[in-house]
N, C-alpha and C positions, 0 to 999 in steps of 0.2 A: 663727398660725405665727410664730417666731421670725424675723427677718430676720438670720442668721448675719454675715450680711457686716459689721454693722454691731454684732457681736459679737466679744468677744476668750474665748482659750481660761482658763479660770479655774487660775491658778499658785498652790498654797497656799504661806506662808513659814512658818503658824502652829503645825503640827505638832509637838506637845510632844514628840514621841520623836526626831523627827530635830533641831529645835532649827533657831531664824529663820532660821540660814546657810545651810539647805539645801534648795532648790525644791522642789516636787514637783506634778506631775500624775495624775490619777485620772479613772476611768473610775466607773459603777453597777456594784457587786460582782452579780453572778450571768448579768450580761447578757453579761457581756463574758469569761464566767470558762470553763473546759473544764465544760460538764455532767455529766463521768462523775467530775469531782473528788469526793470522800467529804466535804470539808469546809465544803459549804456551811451545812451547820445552824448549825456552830458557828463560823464564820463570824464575825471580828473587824469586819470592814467592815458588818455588819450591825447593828449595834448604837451605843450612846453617840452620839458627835457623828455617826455618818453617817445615822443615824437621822433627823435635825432634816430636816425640808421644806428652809431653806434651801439646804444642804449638799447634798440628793438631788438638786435644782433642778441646783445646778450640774454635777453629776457627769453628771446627765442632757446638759447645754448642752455641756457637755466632748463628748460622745458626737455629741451632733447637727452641733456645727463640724466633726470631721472626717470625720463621711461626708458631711456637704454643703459644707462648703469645706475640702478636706485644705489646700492651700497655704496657706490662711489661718493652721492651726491648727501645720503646721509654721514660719512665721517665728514665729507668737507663741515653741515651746517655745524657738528660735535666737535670738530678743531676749533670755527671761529667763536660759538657761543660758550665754548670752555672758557673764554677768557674775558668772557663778558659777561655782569652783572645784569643785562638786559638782551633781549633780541628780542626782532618782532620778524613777522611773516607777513609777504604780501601789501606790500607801497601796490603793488599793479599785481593786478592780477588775483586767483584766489584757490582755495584746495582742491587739486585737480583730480582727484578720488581718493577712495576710499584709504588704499594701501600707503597713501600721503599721510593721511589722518593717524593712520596707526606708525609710521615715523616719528610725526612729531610726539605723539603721547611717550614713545621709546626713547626719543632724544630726552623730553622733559623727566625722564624719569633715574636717567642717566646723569644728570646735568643740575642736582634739586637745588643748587645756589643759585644757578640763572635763572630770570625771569622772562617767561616765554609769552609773546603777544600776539594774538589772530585775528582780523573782523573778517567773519565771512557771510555772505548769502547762501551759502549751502547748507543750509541748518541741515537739511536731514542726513548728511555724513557723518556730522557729531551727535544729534540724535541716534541715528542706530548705531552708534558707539558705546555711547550712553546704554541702549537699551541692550545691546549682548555683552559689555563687559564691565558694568558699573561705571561712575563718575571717573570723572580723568586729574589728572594730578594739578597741584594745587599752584604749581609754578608755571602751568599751562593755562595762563588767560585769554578764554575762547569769547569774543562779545560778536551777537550774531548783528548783523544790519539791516536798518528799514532803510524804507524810503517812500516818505508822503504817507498814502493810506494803504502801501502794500507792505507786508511784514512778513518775518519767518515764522514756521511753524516754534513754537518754542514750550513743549509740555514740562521743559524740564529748568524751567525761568533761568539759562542765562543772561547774561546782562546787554544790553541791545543800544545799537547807537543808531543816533536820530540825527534830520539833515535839516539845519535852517535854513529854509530855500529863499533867496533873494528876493523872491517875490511878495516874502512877506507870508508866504505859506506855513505854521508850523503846527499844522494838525497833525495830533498822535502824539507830538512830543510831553512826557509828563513833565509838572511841575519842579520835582526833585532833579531833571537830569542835570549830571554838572555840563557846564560847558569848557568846548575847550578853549584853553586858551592859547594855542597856535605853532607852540613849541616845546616839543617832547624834554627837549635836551636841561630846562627846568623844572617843568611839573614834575617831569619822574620822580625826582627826589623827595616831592613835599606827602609822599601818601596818599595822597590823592590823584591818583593818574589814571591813565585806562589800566595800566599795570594793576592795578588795586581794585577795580570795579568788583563788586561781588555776587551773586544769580539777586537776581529782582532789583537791581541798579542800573542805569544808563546814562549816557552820555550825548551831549550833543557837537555836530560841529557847522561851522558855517559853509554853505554850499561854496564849491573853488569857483 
């Protein structure tokens, strides 16, 4: 057994799409992810580098700090996004309940110069967020995720991203979504990023 205490939560900076400026934390893709999602097969966090033992090791130790020491694993994310003008949540993986959910709104509210980033399929953790304690802080960018013609519940129009699938499929996607364009480590800067997305906006990206 891991002694957590004597562990710290693992922050990657190395992520070639978001580019060194930009933290990020992850979870094990399917563990943490809604089961009735349609897109585990194909499943980006399955493959390439998360694939490697080292990599699943950590993704695994990310999981086990916060359900056996949450405080721990919350100063770590409040050390590294102190010092960073952006952080996002979840390269792999996604909000593994609810008392997650109310971390990050505590971190973002602690933190209101960083810019906080999430896609998740669990709308309805941020929905009854939403519904017992008012909208969430405005440095906390929550965009929920489709995929094809299955979508989240979304009563309370955040902003939602959409997948151009290979095949040439991109039913559901609106007109207006911006696309991306492949790497964080530029857009962020121009105002226009997911960072920016605002409720009734969306985004698209091309399927990996």
């Amino acid at each position: 057994m891991v002694n957590v205490v004597m562990e710290h939560v693992h922050i990657s900076h190395g992520i070639t799409k978001l580019g060194a400026d930009i933290p990020s934390v992850s979870f094990p893709a399917g563990i943490t992810c809604d089961p009735d999602a349609p897109c585990f097969k194909k499943c980006y966090a399955r493959k390439g580098r998360f694939s490697f033992p080292n990599v699943k090791n950590l993704l695994a130790l990310n999981l086990m700090i916060w359900k056996e020491a949450p405080e721990q694993f919350e100063t770590d994310i409040k050390i590294s996004a102190f010092h960073s003008r952006f952080f996002r949540y979840f390269s792999s993986g996604d909000i593994p309940d609810a008392s997650f959910f109310d971390m990050m709104v505590r971190v973002a509210n602690e933190l209101p110069n960083t810019q906080f980033l999430a896609f998740t399929k669990k709308a309805w953790i941020v929905n009854t967020y939403v519904k017992q304690h008012g909208d969430i802080p405005g440095n906390l960018r929550v965009v929920f995720s489709a995929w094809g013609d299955w979508a989240p519940d979304n009563p309370n129009n955040f902003p939602v991203a959409y997948i151009r699938f290979k095949n040439g499929d991109n039913s559901g996607i609106p007109d207006s979504a911006w696309q991306c364009p492949k790497y964080c480590g530029d857009c962020v800067m121009t105002g226009c990023s997911c960072w920016d997305l605002q409720k009734g906006e969306s985004v698209c990206f091309a399927e990996h």
